[in-house]
N, C-alpha and C positions, 0 to 999 in steps of 0.2 A: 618561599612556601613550598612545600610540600604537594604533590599531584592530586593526593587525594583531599588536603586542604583546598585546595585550589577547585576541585570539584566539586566538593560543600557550599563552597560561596557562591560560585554561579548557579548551582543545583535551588541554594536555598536563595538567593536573588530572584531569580525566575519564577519559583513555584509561589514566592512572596508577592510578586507583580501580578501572579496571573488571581492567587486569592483577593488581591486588593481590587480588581478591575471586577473580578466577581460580584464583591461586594457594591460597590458602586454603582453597576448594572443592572441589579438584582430586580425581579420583576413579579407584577400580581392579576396578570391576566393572562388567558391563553393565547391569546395574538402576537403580545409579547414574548412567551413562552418559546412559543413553533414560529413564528418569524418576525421576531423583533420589531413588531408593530410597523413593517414594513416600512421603517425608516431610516434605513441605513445608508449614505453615500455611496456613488459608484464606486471612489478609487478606493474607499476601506473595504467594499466589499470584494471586489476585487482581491486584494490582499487577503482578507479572509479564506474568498476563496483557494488561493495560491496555498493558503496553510493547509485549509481543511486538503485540499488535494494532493501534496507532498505530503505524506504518510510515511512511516517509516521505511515503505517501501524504495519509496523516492530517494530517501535522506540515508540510510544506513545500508541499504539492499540494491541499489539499483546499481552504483560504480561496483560494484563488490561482484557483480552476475556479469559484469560488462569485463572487469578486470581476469573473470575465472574464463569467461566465454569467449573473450575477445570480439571481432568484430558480427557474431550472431547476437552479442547483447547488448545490440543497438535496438531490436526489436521492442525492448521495453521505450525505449525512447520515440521512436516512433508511433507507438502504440497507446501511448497514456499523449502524446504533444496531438497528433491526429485526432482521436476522439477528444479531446479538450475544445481542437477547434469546428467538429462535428456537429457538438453539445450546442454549443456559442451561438452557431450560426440558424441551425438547424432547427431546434427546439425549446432552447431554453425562451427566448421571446414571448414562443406563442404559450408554452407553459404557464411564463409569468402571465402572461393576459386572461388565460383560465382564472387567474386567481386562489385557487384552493393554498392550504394548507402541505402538503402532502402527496407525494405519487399516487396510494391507495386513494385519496381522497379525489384524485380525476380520474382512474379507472373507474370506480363506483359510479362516479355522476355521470359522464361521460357514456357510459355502456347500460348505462342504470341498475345497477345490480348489486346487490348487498353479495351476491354470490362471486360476483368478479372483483366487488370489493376485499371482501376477506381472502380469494387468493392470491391479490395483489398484497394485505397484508400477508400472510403466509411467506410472498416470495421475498420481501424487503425485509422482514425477522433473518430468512434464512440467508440471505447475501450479507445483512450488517455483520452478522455474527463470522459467519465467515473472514471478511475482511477484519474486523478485529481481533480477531484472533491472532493476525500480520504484526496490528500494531502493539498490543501487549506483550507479544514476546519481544519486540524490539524494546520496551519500555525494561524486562528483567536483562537482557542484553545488556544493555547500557552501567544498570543498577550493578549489578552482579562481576564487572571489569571495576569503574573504576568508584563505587561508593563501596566495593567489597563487602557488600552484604548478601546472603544467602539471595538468589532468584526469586523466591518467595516473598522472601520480606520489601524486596525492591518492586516488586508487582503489588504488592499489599502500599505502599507508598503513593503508587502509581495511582489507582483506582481509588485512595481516598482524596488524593485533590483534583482528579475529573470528577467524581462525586462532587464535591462543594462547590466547584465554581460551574457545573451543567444545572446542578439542581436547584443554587441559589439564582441565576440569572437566566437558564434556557437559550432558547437563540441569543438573544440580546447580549446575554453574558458570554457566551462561547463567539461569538461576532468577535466582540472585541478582545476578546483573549486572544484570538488565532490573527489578531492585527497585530498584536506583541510576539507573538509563538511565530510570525513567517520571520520580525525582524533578529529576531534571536536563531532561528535556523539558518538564514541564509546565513547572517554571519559568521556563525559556527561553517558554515561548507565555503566560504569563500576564500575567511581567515588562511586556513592551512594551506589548499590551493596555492593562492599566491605565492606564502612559502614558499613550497617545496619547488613552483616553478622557478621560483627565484636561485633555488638551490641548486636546481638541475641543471637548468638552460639558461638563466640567467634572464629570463624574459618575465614580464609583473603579471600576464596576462597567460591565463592557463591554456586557453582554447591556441594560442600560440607557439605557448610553451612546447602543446604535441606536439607540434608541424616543424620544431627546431632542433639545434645540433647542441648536444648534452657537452658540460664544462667539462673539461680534463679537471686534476689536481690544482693547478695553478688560477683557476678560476677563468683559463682564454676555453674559444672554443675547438672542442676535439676532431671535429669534421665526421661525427658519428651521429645522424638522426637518431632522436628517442626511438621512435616506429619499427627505424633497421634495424635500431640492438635487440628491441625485442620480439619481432619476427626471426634474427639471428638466433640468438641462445635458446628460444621458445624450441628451434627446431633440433637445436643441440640437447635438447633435454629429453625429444621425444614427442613433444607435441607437434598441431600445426602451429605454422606462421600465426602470428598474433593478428594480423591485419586479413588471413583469408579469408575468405565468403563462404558460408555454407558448409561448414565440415561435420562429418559426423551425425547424431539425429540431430540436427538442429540444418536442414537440408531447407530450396527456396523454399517447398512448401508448406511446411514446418512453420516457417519465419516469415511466413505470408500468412497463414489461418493464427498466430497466434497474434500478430499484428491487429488484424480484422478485429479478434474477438478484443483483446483490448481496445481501440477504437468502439465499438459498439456496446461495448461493457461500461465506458466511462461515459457513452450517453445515455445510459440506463441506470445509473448510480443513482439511488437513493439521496445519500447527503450530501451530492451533487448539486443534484438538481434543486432541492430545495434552498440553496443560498441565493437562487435565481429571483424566490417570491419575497425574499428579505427589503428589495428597492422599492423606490417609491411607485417608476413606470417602467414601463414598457422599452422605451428608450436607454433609460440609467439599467437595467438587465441588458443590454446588449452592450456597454459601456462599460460592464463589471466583469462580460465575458472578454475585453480588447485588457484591461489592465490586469485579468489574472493569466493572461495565455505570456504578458509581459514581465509580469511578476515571477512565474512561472519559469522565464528562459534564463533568467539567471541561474539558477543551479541546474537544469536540464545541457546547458549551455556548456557547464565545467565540468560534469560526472566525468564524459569519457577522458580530458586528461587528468583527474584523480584516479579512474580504473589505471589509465596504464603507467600514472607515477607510483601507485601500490605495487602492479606488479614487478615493476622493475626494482624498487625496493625489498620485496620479499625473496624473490631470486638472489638478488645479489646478498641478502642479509643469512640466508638460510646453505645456499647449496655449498655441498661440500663441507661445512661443519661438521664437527663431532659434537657426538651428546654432551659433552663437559664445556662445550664454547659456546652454548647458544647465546642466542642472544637477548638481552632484556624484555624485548616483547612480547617475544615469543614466551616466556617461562610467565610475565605476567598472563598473557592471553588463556596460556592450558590450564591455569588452574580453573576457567571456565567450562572446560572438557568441550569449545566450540574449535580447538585445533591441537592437534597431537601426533604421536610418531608411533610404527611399530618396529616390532621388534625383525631385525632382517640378517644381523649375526656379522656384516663389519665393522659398526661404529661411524658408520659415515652417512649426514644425511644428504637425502639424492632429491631435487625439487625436481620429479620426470611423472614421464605418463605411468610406465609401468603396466603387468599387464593383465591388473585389477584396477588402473586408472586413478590410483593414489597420487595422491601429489608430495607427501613426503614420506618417506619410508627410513630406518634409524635403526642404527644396529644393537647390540645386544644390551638389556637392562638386568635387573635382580626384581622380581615380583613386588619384594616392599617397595623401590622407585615407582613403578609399575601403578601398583594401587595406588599412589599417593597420589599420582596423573591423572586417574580415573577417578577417584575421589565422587565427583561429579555425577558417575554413572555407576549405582551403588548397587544396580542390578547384576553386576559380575564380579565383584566382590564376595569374597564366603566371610561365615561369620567368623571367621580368625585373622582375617582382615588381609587373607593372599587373595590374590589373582585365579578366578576357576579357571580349570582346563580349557573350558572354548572358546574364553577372552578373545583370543586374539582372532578367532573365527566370526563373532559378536562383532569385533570391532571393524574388521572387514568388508561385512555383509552392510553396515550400517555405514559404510562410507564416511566415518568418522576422523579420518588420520590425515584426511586435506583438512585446509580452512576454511570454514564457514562463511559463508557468500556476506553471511553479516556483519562479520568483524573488519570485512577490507578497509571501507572508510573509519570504524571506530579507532583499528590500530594502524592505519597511515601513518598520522602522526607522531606516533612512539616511533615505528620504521625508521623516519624520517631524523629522530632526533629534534623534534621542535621541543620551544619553550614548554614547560610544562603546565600555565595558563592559557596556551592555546590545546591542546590536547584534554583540558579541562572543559573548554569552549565547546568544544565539538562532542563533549558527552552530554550538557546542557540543549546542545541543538538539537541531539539525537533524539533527547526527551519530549522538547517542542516538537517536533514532527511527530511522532507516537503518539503524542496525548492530545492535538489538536485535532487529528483526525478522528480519533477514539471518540472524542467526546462529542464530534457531530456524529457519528455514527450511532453512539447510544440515545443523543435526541431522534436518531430514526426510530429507534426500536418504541422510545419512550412514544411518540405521536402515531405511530402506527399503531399501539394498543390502546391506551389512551385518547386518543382523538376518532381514529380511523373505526375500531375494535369496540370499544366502551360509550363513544358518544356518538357517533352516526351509526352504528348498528344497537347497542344491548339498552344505551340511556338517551335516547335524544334529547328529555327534558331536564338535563343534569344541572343542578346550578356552574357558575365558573367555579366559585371554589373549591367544588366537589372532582372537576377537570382538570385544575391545578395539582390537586393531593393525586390522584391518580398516576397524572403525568411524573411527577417528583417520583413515587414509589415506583412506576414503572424502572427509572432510571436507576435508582437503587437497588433493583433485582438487576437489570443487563449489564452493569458494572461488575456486580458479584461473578455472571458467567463471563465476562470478558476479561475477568481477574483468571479465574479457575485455566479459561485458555494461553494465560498467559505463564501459568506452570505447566499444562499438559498441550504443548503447541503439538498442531499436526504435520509442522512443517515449517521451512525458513521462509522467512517474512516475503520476500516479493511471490516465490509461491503458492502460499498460502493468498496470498493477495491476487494473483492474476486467476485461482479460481473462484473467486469471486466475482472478479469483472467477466468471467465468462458465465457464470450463474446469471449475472444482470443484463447481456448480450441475449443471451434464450430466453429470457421474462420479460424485462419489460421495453428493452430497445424496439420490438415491433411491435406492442400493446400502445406504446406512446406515438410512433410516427403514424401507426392506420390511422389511432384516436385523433390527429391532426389533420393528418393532409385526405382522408378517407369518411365521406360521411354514409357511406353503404353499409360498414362491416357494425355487425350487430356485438346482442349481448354475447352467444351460445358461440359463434367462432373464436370473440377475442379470451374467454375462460378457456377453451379447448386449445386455444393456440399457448398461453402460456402454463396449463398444465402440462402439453406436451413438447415444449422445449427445457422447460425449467425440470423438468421429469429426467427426460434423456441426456441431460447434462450433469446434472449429480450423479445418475446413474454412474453414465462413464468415467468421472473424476473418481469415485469411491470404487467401482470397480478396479480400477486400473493403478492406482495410485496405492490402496491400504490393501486390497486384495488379490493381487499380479494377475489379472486378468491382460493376455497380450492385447496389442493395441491395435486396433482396426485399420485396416489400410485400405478398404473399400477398391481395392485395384488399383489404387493411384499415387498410395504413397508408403515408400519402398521401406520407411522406417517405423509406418505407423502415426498414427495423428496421436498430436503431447496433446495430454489432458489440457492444458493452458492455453491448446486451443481447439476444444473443441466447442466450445463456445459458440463459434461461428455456426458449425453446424446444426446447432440448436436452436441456433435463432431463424436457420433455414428452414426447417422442420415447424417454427411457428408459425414464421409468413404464410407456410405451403399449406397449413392445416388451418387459419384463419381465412387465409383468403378461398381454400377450395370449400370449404363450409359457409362464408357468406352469400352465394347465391342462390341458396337452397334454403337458408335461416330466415328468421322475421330482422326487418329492418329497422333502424335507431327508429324513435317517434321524430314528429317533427320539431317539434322542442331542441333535440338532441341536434336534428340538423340543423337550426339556427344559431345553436350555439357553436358548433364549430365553423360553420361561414362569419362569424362575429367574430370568432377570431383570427382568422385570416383576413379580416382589413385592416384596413391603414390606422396609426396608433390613435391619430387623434380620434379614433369611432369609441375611444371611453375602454372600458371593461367589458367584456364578455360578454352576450345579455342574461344568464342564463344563471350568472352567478349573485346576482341584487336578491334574487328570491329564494336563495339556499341557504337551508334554516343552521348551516353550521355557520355561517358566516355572518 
C-alpha cells in the first residue's frame, strides 16, 4: 500500500473510533456536559489527562525545538513535566474539593464577585484561544504533508469531527475519546523511535539509544557516540555543540524565566485543571495526577532521542547535495512551503549557521522551479506566475528556508526510510494529540460562556436544557475561530503554545493559590492582580513578537527576556499588586473564610461547606 493509503486507513480508523465513543457517551445534562458527572476513574482519568496535556506541542513541536535547539530545548521538558507535577500536588486536590464546574466558576465564589468572575472568564477565552491556535495549525500540518489536501480543507476536517464528538458527548465524550487519542499517540511516537534506534545504535530502547555508539555499515559497533557525532559535525557546520548549555539568546536566564513561566502556566491551565473535578474524590484527583505525570513520561521520556535521531538524519540526508539529488522528503516536505532553499549561486546545499542563521542555503534555480516551491506562499508570487523581485528578501526576513520546528517528528520517519505504515502511524498520532487537546480547550471556552457568562451571571433561572443548547452552540462558534486559527496561525505550534501558558502564569496561577492557601485577600486585589498581570503579559508578547518592539532587559538580562518567558514576570506583578492591595481592601466575608479552611482539611471532612448551597450546583 501506498503512504497515502496507508494514511486514510489510520486517519479514517481513528477519526471512526473517536465518532463511535462520541456517540456512546453522549449526554443530557450539564454535569455531564462540564464534568462527566464526575465519574470517571483515576487511571482513565489519568490517561485522559496525559491526552488532553500532550498537545500538538508535546507530539509534533516539542523533539523538533529540542532537535533545532539542542540542549536549550530541554526547557520545554522541564517546564510542561515541572508544572504538571506543581498542579498534582499543589492544587489540583483542594480545587477538586471546592467542587465547582470551572476556574471562572471559583474565582466568582471564592472572591464573591460577578466582576472577578467575568475577568476570570475574559482571561480563560483569551488563553484557550491562544493555545489553540498551537493545535489546529498542527492538525493542517499533518493534513497538508501526508492526506495532500490543501491546509484549509484538512483544518476544515479537523474541526468537524471535534465538533461532533465535543458537542455530542462534552466532557464525558472528550474523557473518553482522549483515553483512545493518548493510546493512539503514544504509539504513533514510540513506534518510530524504536526503529530508528534500532537502526542507529542497534539498541530497542531510545532513551539508550542517545547515550550509545551508532552502527558502522556492517551493522557492529563504530566506536562513535551519537552525542559526539553530533556535537562534532554541529560544529563543522557552524553551529554550537549540540550538547552545549546556554548558547546564544536562549542564555541560564532565558532558560530559567521560561522554565517558571511554563511550570506556572500549566498550573493555571484552564483544561487542566478541570479534568481534576471529572473524579469522584478527593483522593481518586490526586491518583489521576500520579497516572498522568506516568502516562505522561513515556513520550516526554523519548522526545530528546527522537530530537537528535532527526537531527543527525537531516544532516547527513541534506548537506552537501545538489538541487538535482535531493532527497525524497525533503521534495515531499517543500511542497508544504514549511522547509525550503534559497538561491546562493553554487548548487550546493550547505546545512550551516550562515550569517543570516539559515539552515539550508542552495544554489541557483530558474524562477519557474522557484514559484513552484513557493506555491504555498502565493503572496510573492505575481500574477504571471514568476517570482517578484524581493522574493528572495521576503523569504529571508521570514526565516523560511530552515525547517520548521514542526516537521522534525512528522518527517523523521521518511528521514529514516521507515515502513510506510509506520510514517502513516505517526500522522494519525499527530492528529490525536491536536484534536484531543483542542477539544478540551473548546469545552473551556464552551463553560466559561455558557455556564460561567450565561447561567451564573445573565440567567441563573435557566432550565437545563436551555444550558445544554447554549453550551453545544458556544462550542460550534470556538471551533469555527479555532478553525480560522488554524489557516491564519500566529506562529509555530509550541510557540504559539508557550504563550499561552505564560497568559495562564500572570492570570490565574496566583488568583488560584492566594484563593487557596490565603483567606485575607479579598474581592478588589484578586481582580486588580489579574488585570494586571494578564494585562502586562499580552502587552509584551504582542509587542515584541508581531510588532519588533526590543526586548526588556531590566539590567539583568544581557539578551532580553523571550516573550515565552515573560510570563513569569506577570505573574510577579500579580502577587505584588494583590498582595500590596489586600491590606488596605475589605476582607472575604466569613462564609468565604469557612469555606476555604473546609477545604484545607483532611478528605474525609466531605466537600467544601460552602458548595451544598450554590445555586449552580
Amino acid at each position: 500500500m501506498t503512504l497515502q493509503a496507508w494514511t486514510f486507513l489510520f486517519v479514517g480508523l481513528t477519526f471512526g473510533l473517536y465518532l463511535a465513543i462520541a456517540w456512546w457517551s453522549r449526554v443530557r445534562d450539564t454535569r455531564g456536559f462540564y464534568v462527566a458527572g464526575r465519574g470517571i476513574p483515576a487511571a482513565a482519568n489519568g490517561m485522559a489527562t496525559a491526552s488532553d496535556w500532550m498537545s500538538a506541542a508535546s507530539f509534533i513541536s516539542m523533539a523538533g525545538l529540542i532537535s533545532t535547539m539542542g540542549y536549550a530545548g530541554g526547557v520545554y521538558l522541564m517546564g510542561w513535566t515541572g508544572g504538571y507535577v506543581l498542579l498534582a500536588l499543589m492544587l489540583a486536590p483542594y480545587l477538586r474539593k471546592f467542587g465547582h464546574f470551572t476556574v471562572p466558576d471559583f474565582v466568582g465564589d471564592r472572591y464573591e464577585s460577578n466582576l472577578a468572575r467575568l475577568v476570570a472568564i475574559f482571561c480563560a477565552l483569551f488563553v484557550s484561544f491562544t493555545y489553540v491556535a498551537g493545535q489546529m495549525r498542527g492538525v493542517g500540518v499533518v493534513f497538508s504533508r501526508f492526506l495532500e489536501v490543501d491546509i484549509d480543507v484538512g483544518v476544515g476536517i479537523g474541526v468537524a469531527i471535534v465538533f461532533v464528538y465535543a458537542t455530542l458527548g462534552g466532557m464525558k465524550g472528550i474523557t473518553w475519546t482522549q483515553v483512545a487519542q493518548y493510546w493512539v499517540l503514544i504509539t504513533a511516537f514510540l513506534i518510530p523511535a524504536i526503529a530508528i534506534s534500532l537502526k542507529l545504535t542497534g539498541s530497542p530502547l531510545p532513551q539508550v539509544g542517545l547515550g550509545s555508539e551508532l552502527l558502522d555499515a556492517n551493522g557492529a559497533p563504530s566506536g562513535v557516540y551519537l552525542l559526539d557525532k553530533l556535537d562534532s559535525i554541529s560544529q563543522e557546520l557552524g553551529f554550537s555543540r549540540y550538547t552545549e548549555t546556554f548558547t546564544g539568546p536562549w542564555d541560564k536566564a532565558n532558560v530559567l524565566l521560561v522554565a517558571l513561566a511554563l511550570m506556572l502556566g500549566t498550573a493555571g491551565l484552564p483544561h487542566v485543571i478541570v479534568r481534576f473535578y471529572t473524579v469522584r474524590t478527593v483522593k481518586a484527583a490526586r491518583w489521576s495526577g500520579f497516572w498522568a505525570i506516568l502516562f505522561i513520561a513515556a513520550l516526554y521520556l523519548t522526545a530528546p532521542a527522537t530530537a537528535a535521531f532527526a537531527r543527525t538524519y537531516m544532516i547527513e540526508s541534506l548537506n552537501g547535495r545538489t538541487a538535482e539529488s535531493l532527497p525524497n522528503w525533503f521534495e515531499n516536505w517543500s511542497k508544504t512551503g514549511l522547509i525550503s532553499w534559497v538561491d546562493d549561486g553554487d548548487g550546493v546545499i550547505r546545512y550551516s549557521a550562515g550569517d543570516d542563521n539559515e539552515l539550508f542555503r542552495v544554489g541557483s534555480v530558474n524562477p519557474s522551479e522557484f514559484a513552484t516551491m513557493m506555491a504555498a506562499h502565493q503572496q510573492w508570487i505575481d500574477s504571471d506566475g514568476s517570482v517578484g523581485a524581493d522574493a528572495r528578501i521576503e523569504l529571508r526576513a521570514r526565516k523560511l528556508s530552515g525547517p520548521d520546528p514542526d516537521i522534525i517528528v512528522l518527517a523523521t520517519p521518511e528521514m529514516a526510510e521507515l515502513a510506510s505504515w509506520i510514517v502513516a502511524l505517526v500522522a494519525a498520532g499527530g492528529l490525536a494529540a491536536a484534536l484531543s487537546t483542542a477539544s478540551g480547550l473548546l469545552l473551556v471556552v464552551s463553560s466559561s460562556v455558557a455556564h460561567d457568562l450565561y447561567f451564573r451571571m445573565l440567567k441563573p433561572d435557566a432550565p437545563e436544557k436551555n444550558r445544554l443548547l447554549v453550551g453545544r452552540a458556544t462550542i460550534g462558534v470556538a471551533v469555527i475561530v479555532a478553525g480560522l486559527f488554524g489557516i491564519y496561525p500566529p506562529g509555530f505550534v509550541s510557540q504559539v503554545v508557550a504563550f499561552a501558558f505564560g497568559l495562564a502564569a500572570s492570570s490565574f496561577f496566583p488568583v488560584l493559590v492566594l484563593g487557596i492557601f490565603s483567606k485575607r485577600v479579598g474581592t478588589v486585589p484578586a481582580i486588580c492582580g489579574m488585570v494586571v498581570g494578564i494585562g502586562f503579559t499580552a502587552f509584551y508578547i504582542v509587542a515584541t513578537v508581531f510588532f519588533g518592539m526590543e526586548r526588556w532587559t531590566f539590567g539583568l538580562f544581557a539578551n532580553g527576556i523571550n516573550p515565552q518567558g515573560i510570563g513569569v514576570v506577570g505573574a510577579i506583578l500579580n502577587f505584588a499588586t494583590t498582595l500590596l492591595l489586600t491590606p488596605i481592601c475589605k476582607a472575604p466575608s466569613e462564609a468565604v473564610r469557612r469555606l476555604v479552611d473546609s477545604v484545607r482539611e483532611p478528605e474525609d471532612a466531605g466537600e467544601a461547606v460552602a458548595i451544598e448551597s450554590s445555586p449552580a450546583h
